[in-house]
N, C-alpha and C positions, 0 to 999 in steps of 0.2 A: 617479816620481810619489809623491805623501803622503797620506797621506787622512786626515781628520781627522772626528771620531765626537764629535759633541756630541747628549745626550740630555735629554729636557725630559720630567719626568714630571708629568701632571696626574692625581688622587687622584682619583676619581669615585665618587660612591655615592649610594643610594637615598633612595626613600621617604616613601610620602604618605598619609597614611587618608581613609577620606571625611568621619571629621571631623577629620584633620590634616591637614599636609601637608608634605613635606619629603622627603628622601633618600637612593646608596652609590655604588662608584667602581670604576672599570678605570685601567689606565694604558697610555699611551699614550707611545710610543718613535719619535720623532724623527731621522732620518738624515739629514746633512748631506755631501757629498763636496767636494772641491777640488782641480783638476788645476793641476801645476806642468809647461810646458811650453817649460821651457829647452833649450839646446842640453845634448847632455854632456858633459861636462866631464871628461877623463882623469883629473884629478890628484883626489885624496877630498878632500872636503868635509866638516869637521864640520858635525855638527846645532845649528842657531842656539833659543838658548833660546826663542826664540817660538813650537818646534815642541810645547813642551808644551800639556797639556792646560788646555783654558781652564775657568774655575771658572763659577759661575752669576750674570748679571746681578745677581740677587736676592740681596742676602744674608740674607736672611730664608726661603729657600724649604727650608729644612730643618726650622726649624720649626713654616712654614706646611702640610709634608706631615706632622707630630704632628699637630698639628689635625686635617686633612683624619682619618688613619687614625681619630681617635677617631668624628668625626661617621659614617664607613663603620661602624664597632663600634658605634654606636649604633644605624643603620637595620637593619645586621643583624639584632641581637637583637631590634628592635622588629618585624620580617617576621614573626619567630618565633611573640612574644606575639600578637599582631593576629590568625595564625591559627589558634594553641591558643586564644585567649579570657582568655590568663591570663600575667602574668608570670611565672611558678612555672617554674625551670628555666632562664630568661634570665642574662645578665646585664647587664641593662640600666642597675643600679644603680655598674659600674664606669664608664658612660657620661657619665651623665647625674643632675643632682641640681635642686634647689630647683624654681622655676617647669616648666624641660623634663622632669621626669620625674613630676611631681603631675598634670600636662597627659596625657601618653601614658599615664599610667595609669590617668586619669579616661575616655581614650576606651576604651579596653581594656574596661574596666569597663561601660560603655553600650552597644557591641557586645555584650557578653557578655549582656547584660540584653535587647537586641535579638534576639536568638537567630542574629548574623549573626558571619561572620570577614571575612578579608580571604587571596586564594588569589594566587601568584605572585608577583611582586616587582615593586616599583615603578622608574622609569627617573629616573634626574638628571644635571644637569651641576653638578657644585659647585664653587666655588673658595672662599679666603678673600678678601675682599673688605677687611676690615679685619686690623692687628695690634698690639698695644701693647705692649710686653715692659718697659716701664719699672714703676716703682711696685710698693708691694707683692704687688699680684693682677694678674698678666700678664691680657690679653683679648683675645679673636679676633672677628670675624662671620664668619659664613658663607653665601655666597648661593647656592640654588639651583633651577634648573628643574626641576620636580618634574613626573615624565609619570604620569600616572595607569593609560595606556592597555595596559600589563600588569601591572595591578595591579585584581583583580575582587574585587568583596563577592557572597557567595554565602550563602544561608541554610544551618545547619549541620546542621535535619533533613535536608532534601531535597538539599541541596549545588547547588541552583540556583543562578543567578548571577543577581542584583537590579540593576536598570539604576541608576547615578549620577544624583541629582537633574537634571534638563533647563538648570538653570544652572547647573550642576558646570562648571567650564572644565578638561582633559584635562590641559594644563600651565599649569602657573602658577608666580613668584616665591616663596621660602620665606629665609626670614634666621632663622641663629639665632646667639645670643651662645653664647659659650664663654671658660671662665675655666682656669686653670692653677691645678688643686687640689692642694698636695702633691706635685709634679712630676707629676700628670697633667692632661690635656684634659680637662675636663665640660664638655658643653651645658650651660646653665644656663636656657635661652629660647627662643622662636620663636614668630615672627609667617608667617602666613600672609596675604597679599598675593593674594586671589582676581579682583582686581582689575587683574591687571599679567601677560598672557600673556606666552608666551615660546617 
């Protein structure tokens, strides 16, 4: 018998604020088996090259998983700030630059002015949706199901937990662009999509 072990990893990662939305990742390992049930055969048999191991549909899914790791390195750090009230000690700046990170730090700043954080970590399913590697500045999308529903705003005298607007949607669609800075991933944007459950 042969068995043959093809593995398919999807990057998964967080995070959404109540006035963002977006966010991080697990991976997820795939098993495949194949049974060969020939008669046997006395005499040995070499191994036919086709028993090696097969490569990935994608050729792009290596450095669609850079992407993904950055967008995961971004929601992390942002859990952080959202619930310290402050980026100080983040580093949310090796993430993320122009539009995505003037945004995440203007909501930071409005919680913090609210007297509110943000407790727990938010749920997504991400993938890259788009990839461009040509041209001078490589670009990515990324789309993702952003789940709100363990991710709580709590005020941070009392540590109360403050209900989501009654039109908040729980999950909803989040796209962000991402460019290739200097051989790294940064966000560079995102749109939320409150409009497009999921």
């Amino acid at each position: 018998m042969s068995t043959r072990r093809r593995t398919r990893s999807a990057v998964h990662r967080r995070i959404l604020t109540p006035t963002t939305a977006a966010a991080l990742t697990a991976a997820a390992l795939l098993t495949a088996c194949s049974k060969n049930d020939k008669a046997a055969n006395p005499s040995p048999v070499s191994p036919s090259p086709s028993a090696s191991p097969t490569l990935s549909a994608d050729p792009q899914a290596a450095e669609k998983a850079k992407v993904l790791a950055a967008y995961n390195g971004f929601w992390n750090e942002s859990v952080k700030a959202y619930e310290a009230g402050s980026e100080k000690g983040t580093k949310l700046v090796n993430y993320a630059s122009k539009d995505a990170l003037n945004q995440t730090l203007t909501d930071i700043a409005s919680m913090q002015r609210a007297g509110t954080a943000m407790k727990g970590t938010p749920g997504h399913r991400a993938e890259v949706s788009a990839l461009n590697m040509s041209g001078a500045r490589p670009s990515a999308m990324i789309s993702d199901c952003f789940d709100l529903s363990t991710w709580k705003i709590i005020d941070r005298a009392s540590g109360q937990v403050k209900p989501f607007p009654t039109e908040q949607p729980m999950r909803y669609i989040t796209e962000f662009d991402a460019e290739l800075q200097g051989g790294h991933w940064m966000l560079t944007k995102f749109v939320r999509h409150g409009d497009r459950a999921c």
